[in-house]
LUMTI-469211 format. One line per field, with one value per residue (C-alpha): residue in one letter; chain; z negated, y negated, x. Coordinates in nm, 2 decimals, m for minus. Each point is the difference from the previous one (the first is absolute). Example, Ala and Ser with C-alpha at 12.3 -4.5 7.8 and 13.67 -1.06 7.14 Angstrom:
2
code = A;S
unit = A;A
zz = m0.78;0.07
yy = 0.45;m0.34
xx = 1.23;0.14
//
This chain:
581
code = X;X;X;X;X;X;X;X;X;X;X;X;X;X;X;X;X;X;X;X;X;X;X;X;X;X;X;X;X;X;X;X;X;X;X;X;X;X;X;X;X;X;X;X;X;X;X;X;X;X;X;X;X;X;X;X;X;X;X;X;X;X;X;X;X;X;X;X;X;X;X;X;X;X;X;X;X;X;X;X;X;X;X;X;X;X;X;X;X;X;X;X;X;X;X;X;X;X;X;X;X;X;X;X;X;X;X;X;X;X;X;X;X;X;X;X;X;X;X;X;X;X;X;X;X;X;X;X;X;X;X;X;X;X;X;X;X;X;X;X;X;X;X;X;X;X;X;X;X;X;X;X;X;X;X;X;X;X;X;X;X;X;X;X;X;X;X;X;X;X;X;X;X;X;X;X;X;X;X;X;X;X;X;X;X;X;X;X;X;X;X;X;X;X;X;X;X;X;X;X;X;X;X;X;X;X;X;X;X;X;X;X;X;X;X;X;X;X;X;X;X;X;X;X;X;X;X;X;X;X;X;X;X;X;X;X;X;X;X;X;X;X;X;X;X;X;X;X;X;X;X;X;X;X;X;X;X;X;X;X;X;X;X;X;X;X;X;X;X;X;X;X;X;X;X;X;X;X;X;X;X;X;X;X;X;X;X;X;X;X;X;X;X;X;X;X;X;X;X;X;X;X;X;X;X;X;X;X;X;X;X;X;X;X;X;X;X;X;X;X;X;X;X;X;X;X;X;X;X;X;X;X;X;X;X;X;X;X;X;X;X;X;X;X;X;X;X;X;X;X;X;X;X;X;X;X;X;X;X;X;X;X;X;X;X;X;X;X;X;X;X;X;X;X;X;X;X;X;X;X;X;X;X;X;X;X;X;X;X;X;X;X;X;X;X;X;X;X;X;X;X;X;X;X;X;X;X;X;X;X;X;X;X;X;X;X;X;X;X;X;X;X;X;X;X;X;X;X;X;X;X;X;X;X;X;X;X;X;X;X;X;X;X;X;X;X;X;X;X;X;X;X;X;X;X;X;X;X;X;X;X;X;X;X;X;X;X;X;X;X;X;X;X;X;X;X;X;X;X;X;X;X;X;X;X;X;X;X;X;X;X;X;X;X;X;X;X;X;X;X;X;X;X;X;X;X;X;X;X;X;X;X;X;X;X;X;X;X;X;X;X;X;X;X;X;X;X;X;X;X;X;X;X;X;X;X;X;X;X;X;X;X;X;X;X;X;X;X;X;X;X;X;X;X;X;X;X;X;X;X;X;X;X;X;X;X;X;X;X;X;X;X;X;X;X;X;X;X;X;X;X
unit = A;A;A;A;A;A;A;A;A;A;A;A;A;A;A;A;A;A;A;A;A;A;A;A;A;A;A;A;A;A;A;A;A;A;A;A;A;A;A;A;A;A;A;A;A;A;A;A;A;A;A;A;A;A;A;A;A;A;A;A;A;A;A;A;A;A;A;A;A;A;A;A;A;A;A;A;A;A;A;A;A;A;A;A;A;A;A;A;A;A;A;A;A;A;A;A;A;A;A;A;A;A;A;A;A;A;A;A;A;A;A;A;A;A;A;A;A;A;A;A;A;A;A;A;A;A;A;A;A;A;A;A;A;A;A;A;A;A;A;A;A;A;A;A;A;A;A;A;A;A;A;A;A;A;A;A;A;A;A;A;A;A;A;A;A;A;A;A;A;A;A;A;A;A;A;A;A;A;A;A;A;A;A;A;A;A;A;A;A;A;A;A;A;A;A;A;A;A;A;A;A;A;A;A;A;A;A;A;A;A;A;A;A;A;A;A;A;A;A;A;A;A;A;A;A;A;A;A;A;A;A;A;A;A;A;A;A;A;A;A;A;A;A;A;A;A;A;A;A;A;A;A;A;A;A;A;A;A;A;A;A;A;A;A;A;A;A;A;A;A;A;A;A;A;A;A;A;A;A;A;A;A;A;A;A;A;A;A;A;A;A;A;A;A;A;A;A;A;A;A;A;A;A;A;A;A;A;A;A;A;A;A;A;A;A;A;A;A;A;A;A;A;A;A;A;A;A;A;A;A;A;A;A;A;A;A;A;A;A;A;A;A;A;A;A;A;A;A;A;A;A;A;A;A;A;A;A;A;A;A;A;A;A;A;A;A;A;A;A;A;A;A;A;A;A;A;A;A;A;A;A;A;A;A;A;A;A;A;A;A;A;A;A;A;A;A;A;A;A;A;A;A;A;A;A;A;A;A;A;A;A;A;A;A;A;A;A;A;A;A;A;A;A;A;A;A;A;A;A;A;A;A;A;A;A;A;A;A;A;A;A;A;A;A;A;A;A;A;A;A;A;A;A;A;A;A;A;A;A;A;A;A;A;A;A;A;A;A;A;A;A;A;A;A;A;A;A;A;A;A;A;A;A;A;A;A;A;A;A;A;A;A;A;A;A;A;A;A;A;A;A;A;A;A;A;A;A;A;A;A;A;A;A;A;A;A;A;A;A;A;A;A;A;A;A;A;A;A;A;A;A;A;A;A;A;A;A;A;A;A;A;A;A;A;A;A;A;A;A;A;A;A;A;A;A;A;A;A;A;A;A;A;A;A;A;A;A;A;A;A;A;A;A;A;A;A;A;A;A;A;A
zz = 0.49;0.06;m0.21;0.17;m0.03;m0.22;m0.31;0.04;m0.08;m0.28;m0.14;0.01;m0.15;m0.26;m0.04;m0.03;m0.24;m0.22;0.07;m0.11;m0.33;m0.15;0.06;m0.21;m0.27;0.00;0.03;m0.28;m0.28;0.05;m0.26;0.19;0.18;0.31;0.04;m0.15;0.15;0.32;0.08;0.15;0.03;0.29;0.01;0.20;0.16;0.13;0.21;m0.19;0.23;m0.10;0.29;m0.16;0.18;m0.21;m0.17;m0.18;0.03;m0.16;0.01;0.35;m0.08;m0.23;0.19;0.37;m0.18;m0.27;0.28;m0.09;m0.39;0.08;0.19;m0.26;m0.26;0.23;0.05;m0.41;m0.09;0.25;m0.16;m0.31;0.04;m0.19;m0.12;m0.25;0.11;0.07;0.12;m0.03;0.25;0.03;0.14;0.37;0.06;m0.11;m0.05;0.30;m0.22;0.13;m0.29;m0.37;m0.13;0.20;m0.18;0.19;m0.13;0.17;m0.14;0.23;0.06;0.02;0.11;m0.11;m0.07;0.32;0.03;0.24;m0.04;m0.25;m0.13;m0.07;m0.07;0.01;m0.28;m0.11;m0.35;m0.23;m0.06;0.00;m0.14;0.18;m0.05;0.02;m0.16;0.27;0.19;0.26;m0.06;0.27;m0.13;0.04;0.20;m0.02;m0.06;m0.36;m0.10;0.08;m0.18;m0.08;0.27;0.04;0.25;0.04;m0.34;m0.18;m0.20;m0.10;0.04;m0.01;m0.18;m0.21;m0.05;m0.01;m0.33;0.06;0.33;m0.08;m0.29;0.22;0.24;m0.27;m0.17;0.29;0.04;m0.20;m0.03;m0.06;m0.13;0.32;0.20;m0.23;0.08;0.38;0.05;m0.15;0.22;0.32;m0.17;0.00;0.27;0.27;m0.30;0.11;0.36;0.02;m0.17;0.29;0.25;m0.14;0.02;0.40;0.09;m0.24;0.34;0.26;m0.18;0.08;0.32;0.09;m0.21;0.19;0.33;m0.13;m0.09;0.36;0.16;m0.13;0.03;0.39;0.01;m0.13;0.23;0.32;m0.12;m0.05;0.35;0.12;m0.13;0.19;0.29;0.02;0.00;0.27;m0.02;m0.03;m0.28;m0.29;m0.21;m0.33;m0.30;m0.33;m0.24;m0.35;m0.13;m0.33;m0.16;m0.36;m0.05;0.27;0.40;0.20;0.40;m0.03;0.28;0.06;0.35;0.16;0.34;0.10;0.28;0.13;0.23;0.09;m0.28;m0.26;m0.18;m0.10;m0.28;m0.03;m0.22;0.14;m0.04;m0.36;m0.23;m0.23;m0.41;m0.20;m0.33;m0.11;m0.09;0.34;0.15;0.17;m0.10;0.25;m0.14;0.02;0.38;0.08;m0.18;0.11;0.38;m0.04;m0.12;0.29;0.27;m0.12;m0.16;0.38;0.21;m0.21;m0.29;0.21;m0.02;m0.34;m0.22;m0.03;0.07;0.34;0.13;m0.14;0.30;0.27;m0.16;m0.03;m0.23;0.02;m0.32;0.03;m0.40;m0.17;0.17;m0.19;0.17;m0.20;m0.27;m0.15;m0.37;m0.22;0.21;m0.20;0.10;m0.23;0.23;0.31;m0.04;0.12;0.15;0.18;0.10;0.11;0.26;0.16;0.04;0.17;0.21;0.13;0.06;0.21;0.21;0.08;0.10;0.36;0.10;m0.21;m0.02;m0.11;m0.30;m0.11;m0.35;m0.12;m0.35;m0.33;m0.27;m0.22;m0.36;m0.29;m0.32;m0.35;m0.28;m0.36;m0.32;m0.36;m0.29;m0.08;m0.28;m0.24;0.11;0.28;0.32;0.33;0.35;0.18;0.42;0.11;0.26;0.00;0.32;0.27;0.38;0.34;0.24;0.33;0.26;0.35;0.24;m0.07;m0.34;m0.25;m0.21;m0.38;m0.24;m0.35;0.07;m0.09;0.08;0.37;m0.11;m0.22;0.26;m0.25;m0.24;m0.27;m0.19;m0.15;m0.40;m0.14;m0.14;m0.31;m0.05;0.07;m0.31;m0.26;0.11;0.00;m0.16;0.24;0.13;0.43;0.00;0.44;0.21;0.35;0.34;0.15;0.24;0.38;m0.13;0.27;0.37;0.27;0.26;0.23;m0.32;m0.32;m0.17;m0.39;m0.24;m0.33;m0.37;m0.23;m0.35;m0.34;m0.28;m0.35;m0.21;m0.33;m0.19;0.13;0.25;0.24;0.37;0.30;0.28;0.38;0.22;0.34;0.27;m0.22;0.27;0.35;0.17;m0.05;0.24;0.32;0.27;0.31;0.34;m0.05;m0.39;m0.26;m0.30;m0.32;m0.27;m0.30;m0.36;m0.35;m0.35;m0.26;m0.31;m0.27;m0.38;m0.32;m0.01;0.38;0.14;0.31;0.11;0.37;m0.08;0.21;0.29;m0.15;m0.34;m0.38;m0.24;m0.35;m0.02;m0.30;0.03;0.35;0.26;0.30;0.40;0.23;0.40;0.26;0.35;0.25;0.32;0.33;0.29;0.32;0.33;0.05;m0.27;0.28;0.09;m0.38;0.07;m0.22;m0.15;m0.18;m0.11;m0.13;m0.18;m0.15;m0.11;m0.17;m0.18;m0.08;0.20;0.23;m0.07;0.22;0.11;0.07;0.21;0.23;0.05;m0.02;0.17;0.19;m0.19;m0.07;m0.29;m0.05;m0.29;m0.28;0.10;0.06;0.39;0.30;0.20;0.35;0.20;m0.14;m0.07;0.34;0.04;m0.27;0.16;0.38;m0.12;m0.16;0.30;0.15;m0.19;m0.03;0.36;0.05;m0.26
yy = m1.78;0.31;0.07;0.10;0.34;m0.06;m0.22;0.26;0.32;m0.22;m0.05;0.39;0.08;m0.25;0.15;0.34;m0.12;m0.12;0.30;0.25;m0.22;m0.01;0.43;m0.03;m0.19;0.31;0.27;m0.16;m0.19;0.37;0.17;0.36;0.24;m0.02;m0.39;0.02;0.35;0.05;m0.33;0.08;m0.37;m0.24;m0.38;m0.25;m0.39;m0.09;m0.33;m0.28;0.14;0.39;0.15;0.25;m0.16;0.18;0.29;0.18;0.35;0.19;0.22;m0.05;0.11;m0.27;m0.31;0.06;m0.08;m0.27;m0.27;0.12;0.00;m0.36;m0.06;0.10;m0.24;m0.30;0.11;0.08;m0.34;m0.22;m0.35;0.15;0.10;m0.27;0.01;0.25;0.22;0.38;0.23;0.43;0.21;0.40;0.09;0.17;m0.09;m0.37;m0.09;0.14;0.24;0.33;0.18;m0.11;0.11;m0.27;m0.32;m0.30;m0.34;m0.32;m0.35;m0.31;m0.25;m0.38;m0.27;m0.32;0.09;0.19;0.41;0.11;0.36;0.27;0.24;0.34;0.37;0.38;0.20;0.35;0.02;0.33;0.00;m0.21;0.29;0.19;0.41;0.08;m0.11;m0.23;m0.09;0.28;0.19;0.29;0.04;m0.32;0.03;m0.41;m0.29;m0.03;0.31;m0.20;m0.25;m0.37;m0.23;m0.35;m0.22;m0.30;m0.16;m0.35;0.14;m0.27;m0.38;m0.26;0.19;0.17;0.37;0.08;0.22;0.17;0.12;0.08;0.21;0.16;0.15;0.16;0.18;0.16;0.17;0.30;m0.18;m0.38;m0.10;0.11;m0.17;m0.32;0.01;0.04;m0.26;m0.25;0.14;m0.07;m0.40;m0.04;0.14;m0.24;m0.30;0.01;0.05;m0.30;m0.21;0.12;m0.08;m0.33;m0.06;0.09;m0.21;m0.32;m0.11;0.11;m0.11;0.15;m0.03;0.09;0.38;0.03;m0.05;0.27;0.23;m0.02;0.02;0.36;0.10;m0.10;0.20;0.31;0.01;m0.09;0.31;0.20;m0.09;0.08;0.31;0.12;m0.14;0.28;0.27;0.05;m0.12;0.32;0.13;0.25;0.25;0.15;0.16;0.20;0.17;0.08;0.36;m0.01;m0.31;0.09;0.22;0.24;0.09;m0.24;m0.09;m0.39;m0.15;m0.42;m0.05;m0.34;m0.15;m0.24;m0.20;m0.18;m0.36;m0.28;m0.19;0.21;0.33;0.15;0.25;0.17;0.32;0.10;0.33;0.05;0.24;m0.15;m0.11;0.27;0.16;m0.04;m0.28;m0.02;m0.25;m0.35;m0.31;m0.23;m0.23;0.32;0.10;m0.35;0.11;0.26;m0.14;m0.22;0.21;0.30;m0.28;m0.20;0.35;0.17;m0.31;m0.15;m0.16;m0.35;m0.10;m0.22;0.15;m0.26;m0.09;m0.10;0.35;0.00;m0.29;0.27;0.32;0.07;0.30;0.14;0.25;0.15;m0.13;0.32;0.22;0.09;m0.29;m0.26;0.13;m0.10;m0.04;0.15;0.26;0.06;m0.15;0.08;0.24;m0.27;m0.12;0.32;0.27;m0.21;m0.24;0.27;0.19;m0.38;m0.05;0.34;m0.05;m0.36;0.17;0.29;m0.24;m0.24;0.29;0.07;m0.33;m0.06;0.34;m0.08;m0.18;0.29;0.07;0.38;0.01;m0.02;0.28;m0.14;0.01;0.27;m0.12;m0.06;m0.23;0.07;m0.10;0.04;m0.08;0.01;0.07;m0.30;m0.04;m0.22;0.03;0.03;0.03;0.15;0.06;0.33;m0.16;0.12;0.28;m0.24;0.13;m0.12;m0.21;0.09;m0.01;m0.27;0.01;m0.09;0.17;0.25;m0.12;m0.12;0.26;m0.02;m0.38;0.02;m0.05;m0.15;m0.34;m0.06;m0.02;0.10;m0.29;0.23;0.09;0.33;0.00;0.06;0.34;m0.13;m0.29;0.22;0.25;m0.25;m0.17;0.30;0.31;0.19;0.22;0.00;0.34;m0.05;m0.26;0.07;0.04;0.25;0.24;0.00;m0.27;m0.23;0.06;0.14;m0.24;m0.13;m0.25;0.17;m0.10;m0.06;0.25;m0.05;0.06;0.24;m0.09;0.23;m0.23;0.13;m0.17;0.07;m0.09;0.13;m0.29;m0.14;0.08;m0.16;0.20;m0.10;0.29;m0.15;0.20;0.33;0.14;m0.10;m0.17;m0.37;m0.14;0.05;m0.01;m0.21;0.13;0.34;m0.01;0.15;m0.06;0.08;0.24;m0.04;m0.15;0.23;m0.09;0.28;0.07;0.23;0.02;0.02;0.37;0.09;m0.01;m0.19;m0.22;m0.12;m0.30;m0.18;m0.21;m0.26;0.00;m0.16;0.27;0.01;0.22;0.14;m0.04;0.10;0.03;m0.18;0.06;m0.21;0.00;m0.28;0.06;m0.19;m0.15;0.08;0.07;m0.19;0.18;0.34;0.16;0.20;m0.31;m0.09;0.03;0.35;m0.21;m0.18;0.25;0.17;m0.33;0.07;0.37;m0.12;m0.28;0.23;m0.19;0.34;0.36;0.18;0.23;m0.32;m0.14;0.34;m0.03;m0.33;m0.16;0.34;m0.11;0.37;m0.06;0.22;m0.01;m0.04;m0.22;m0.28;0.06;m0.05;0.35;m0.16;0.29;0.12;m0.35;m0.04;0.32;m0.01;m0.34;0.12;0.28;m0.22;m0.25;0.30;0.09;m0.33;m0.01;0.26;m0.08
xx = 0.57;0.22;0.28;0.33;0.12;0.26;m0.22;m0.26;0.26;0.13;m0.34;m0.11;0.33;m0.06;m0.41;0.13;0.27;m0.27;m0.20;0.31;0.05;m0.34;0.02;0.31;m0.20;m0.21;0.22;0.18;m0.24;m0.25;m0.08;m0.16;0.25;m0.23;0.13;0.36;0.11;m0.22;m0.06;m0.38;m0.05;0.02;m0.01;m0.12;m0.10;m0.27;m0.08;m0.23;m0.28;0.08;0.19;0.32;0.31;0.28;0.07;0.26;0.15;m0.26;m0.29;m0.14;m0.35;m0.02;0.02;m0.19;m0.31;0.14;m0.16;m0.37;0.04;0.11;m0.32;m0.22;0.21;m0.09;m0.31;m0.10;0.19;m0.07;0.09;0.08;0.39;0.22;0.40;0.05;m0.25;0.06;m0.22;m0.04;m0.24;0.04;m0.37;0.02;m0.33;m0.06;0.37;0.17;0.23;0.13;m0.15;m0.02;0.36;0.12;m0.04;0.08;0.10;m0.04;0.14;m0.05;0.30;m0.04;0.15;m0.04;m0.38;m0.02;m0.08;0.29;0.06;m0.07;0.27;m0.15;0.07;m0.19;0.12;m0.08;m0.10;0.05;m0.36;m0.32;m0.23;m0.22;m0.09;0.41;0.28;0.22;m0.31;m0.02;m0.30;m0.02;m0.33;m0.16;m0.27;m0.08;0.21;m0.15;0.19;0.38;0.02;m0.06;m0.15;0.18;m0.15;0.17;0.03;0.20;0.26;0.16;m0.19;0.24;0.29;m0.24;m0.05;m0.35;0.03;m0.36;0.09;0.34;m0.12;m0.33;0.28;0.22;m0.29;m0.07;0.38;0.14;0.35;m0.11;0.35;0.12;m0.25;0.08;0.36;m0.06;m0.29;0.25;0.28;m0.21;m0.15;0.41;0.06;m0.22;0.07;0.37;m0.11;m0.23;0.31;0.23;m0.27;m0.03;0.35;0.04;m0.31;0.09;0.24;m0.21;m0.33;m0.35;m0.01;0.33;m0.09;m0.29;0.22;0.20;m0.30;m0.17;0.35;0.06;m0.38;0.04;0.38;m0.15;m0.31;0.24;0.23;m0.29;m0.10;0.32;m0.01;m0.32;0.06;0.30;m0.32;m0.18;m0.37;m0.25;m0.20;0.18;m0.14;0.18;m0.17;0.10;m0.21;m0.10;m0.02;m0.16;m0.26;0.20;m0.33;m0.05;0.23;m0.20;0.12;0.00;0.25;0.11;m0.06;0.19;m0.03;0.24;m0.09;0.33;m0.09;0.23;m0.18;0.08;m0.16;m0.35;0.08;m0.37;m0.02;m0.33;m0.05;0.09;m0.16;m0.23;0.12;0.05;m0.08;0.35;0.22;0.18;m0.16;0.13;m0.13;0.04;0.26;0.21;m0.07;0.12;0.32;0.05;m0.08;0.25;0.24;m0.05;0.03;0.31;0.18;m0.05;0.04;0.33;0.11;0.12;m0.37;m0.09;m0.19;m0.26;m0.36;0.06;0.01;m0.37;m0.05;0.07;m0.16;m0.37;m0.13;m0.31;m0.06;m0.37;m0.15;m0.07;0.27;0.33;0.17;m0.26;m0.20;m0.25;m0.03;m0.04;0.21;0.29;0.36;0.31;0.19;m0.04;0.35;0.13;m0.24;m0.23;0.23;0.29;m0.20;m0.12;0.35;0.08;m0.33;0.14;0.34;m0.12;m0.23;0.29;0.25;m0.10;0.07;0.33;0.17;0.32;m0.17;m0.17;0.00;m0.02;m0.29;0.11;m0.16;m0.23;0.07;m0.09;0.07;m0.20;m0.01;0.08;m0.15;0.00;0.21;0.40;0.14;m0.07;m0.36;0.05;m0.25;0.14;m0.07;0.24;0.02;0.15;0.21;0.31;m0.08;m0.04;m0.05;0.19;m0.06;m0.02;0.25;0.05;0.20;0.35;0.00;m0.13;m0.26;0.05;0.04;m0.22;m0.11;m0.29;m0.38;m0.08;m0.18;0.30;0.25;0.26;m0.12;m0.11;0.34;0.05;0.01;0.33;m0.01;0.23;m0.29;m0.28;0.10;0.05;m0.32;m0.21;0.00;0.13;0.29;0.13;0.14;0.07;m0.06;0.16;m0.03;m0.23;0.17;m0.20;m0.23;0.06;m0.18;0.23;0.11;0.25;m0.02;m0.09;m0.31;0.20;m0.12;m0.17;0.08;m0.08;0.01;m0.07;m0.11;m0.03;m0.30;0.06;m0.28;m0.41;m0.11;m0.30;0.09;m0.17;0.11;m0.04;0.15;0.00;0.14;0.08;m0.18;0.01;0.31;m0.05;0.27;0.04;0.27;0.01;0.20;0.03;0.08;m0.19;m0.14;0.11;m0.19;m0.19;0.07;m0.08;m0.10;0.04;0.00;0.11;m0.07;0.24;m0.07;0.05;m0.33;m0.03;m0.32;m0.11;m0.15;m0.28;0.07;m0.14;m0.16;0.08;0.08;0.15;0.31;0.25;0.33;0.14;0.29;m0.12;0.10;m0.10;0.15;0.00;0.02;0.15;m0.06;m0.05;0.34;0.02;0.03;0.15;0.22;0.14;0.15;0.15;0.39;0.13;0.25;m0.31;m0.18;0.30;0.09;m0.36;0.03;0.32;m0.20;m0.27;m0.25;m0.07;0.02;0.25;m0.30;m0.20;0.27;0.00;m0.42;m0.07;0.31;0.14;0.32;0.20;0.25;0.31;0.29;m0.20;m0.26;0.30;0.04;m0.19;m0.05;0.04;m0.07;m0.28;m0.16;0.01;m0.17;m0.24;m0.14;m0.03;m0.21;m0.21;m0.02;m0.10;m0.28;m0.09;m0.04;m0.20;m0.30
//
């Protein structure tokens, strides 16, 4: 039976409420920085048969693939899941997780003795072991060097923790009290949700949920179809590449095909370079995220975000290619460099046929985790995240200046720096702006941050220095990409360091520099009105010598006035020269 338009709204509004709530349980009973300040969590419900069918404002990474961790929980408990129960996974290869930082928690809801739903969430936990502090070990070489393996295990059995696990997991972790608090903030967290599930599907019943479930699983694959059938049908290529396997430069590109029908869309990443050394592979969990995410980011945020785009969408990953490892390929930096350049592969392929869509690339990330001890003894993990990059720009307006990380969408909140220094022992001398950070456009790419970060006390540091040298954005119609990021480093006695791209090393006390960049511009920046980029010279944004020979944009007075005259000038010369090459 359909549902009218109206009652089906309603119920996602009421889904996603439920959805917000239980990440306010998190956010809010946590006892790590990573949940309580940067909120890298994302929560979740699944249908009684395992299909994701709402999800909150999160992490988007996180939930694409939430539908195949549910599969394996049917499959490993088959006639074993009863009230009360609760279930953990975080294994990419046996659990469906993105990679083993990412616990996820899975509690079914009944109804009068009947599984309807489950209430779930992915959460990123401060650390689970492994050969580095915080869990991201640029030099694993195998999974067995990241961490503890969870594959789909009981928790809790009829409102019973199951102390032996629940111990096994915190011996494995450097900061168990942490992991403690946050384990308990994600059982409450889908406890309360599975109570407000109860209580919207007590006067509809069973049936009346399920209704609702296949309602907005059938809403989001007719949007999705929608969508596409704006495209015109043809085959679409994009790819982006990988530098450097964390040990050695290496050429290793993500190759996607995107075959566009009337039926719906083959996403087939033939092509691919083969798994790597390094930890930056995809499991496949994580290319289905990421899928998702490329396809519903570039084609519009109207469509649902649920498993009923998965109806319409096909992916073929070739097993043993960086796109679906296989084990024990390591996995931990999957969440972001894997899963970034399969999202600017799908974008590229799908902007011939949808131009005004296009989306100029975002810069990868460069940042490193910190560890040791404070003051008083304590051990902490700490992420250096307060130099974010930008996003790239569309049309219609300049892209987002330090939001973050592409696969977070702006999900991942920055630390405040206040919070960060009494948590840690550390110091923010700057965090601002970078000048000419963001991609030249007629929409500016938005630039990145730079932040220097004083650690006061001799700490482990796991450094992953992606895109400090080649231009990881790109820009789309004429605009360009942005530059590079930085991480340095200079000692208490004025020495400075250049340390590895990616490597763990134990350091003394230090000043630490680390630079985002930003994203890539949209179309000409010939065609960026003066006014604008003036506006951004006075905001710091753009240099006034940036603004002549990037944007042709002559500046008189001061820097505070547009030169007319020779603006106009200084950009028909270029057209010019422009025209002639």
């Amino acid at each position: 039976m359909r549902i009218d338009a109206i009652s089906l709204a309603l119920g996602q509004k009421q889904l996603d409420h439920i959805c917000r709530t239980m990440g306010w349980v998190m956010a809010r009973t946590a006892r790590s920085p990573i949940f309580s300040q940067s909120h890298d969590f994302s929560c979740f419900i699944g249908s009684n048969s395992g299909q994701v069918v709402s999800q909150a404002d999160g992490i988007p990474i996180h939930t694409g693939g939430g539908g195949i961790a549910l599969a394996r929980l049917l499959e490993t408990f088959a006639g074993r899941i009863n009230p009360g129960d609760c279930f953990l996974a975080n294994d990419p290869y046996v659990a469906g997780g993105n990679h083993l930082p990412d616990f996820t928690m899975m509690r079914p809801v009944f109804l009068k003795g009947e599984l309807i739903a489950f209430t779930c969430n992915r959460a990123h936990q401060s650390d689970i072991g492994g050969g580095a502090a915080g869990t991201y070990n640029p030099k694993a070489e195998e999974i067995f060097h990241e961490g503890l393996r969870i594959p789909v295990v009981k928790l809790v059995s009829q409102r019973e923790i199951q102390d032996d696990i629940w111990r096994l997991i915190l011996l494995n972790s450097r900061t168990p009290d942490l992991l403690d608090g946050d384990l308990r903030a994600m059982l409450g967290s889908t406890e309360i949700g599975g109570k407000r599930l109860q209580d919207m599907a007590i006067p509809m019943g069973a049936e009346g949920l399920h209704q609702l479930f296949t309602s907005l699983l059938d809403w989001a694959e007719e949007s999705f179809l929608a969508a596409i059938h704006q495209l015109s049908p043809g085959i679409y290529t994009g790819d982006d590449f990988f530098d450097h396997d964390c040990f050695e430069a290496v050429d290793a590109r993500i190759k996607t095909a995107v075959t566009v029908r009337a039926d719906g869309l083959l996403v087939d990443f033939a092509g691919t370079s083969p798994q790597m050394r390094g930890f930056k592979n995809s499991s496949l969990a994580n290319t289905r995220s990421a899928v998702l995410f490329g396809l519903i980011s570039f084609l519009g945020a109207h469509i649902p975000r649920n498993d009923g785009v998965f109806r319409r969408v096909r992916i073929e990953a070739p097993e043993g290619s960086l796109v679906n490892a296989k084990p024990p390929a390591p996995v931990t930096a999957a969440t972001t460099y894997p899963a970034h350049q399969i999202i600017h592969a799908i974008w590229k392929a799908l902007s011939p046929p949808a131009l005004e869509l296009s989306c100029a690339g975002w810069s990868r990330i460069s940042h490193c985790n910190t560890s040791g001890t404070d003051d008083n003894g304590r051990y902490y993990v700490a992420y250096q995240w307060l130099a974010q990059p930008g996003t790239g720009a569309v049309k219609g307006r300049d892209g987002f200046n330090i939001l973050g990380q592409i696969t977070t969408l702006g999900g991942l909140a920055l630390p405040e720096v206040e919070d960060f220094e009494t948590s840690y022992p550390f110091l923010v001398e700057r965090q601002e702006f970078v000048t000419d950070g963001g991609g030249p456009g007629r929409y500016r790419g938005g630039t990145g941050a730079e932040a220097i970060v004083r650690v006061k006390r001799a700490a482990e540091y796991s450094f992953r220095g992606e895109g400090n040298c080649n231009p990881t954005s790109f820009g789309v119609l004429g605009g360009h990409a942005a530059g590079t990021g930085s991480c340095s480093i200079k000692f208490d006695d004025g020495s400075t360091y250049a340390p590895p791209r990616f490597g763990v090393e134990r350091l003394p006390p230090l000043t630490l520099t680390i630079k985002a960049a930003g994203g890539g511009g949209f179309g000409s920046p010939f065609e960026r009105l003066p006014e604008e980029v003036l506006n951004d010279v006075i905001d710091g944004m753009v240099s006034p010598a940036k603004a002549e020979e990037d944007y042709g944009v002559v500046l008189t007075d001061d820097d505070l006035r547009v030169d007319e005259e020779a603006t106009r000038a200084r950009r028909q010369r270029a057209q010019e020269l422009e025209g002639r090459t």
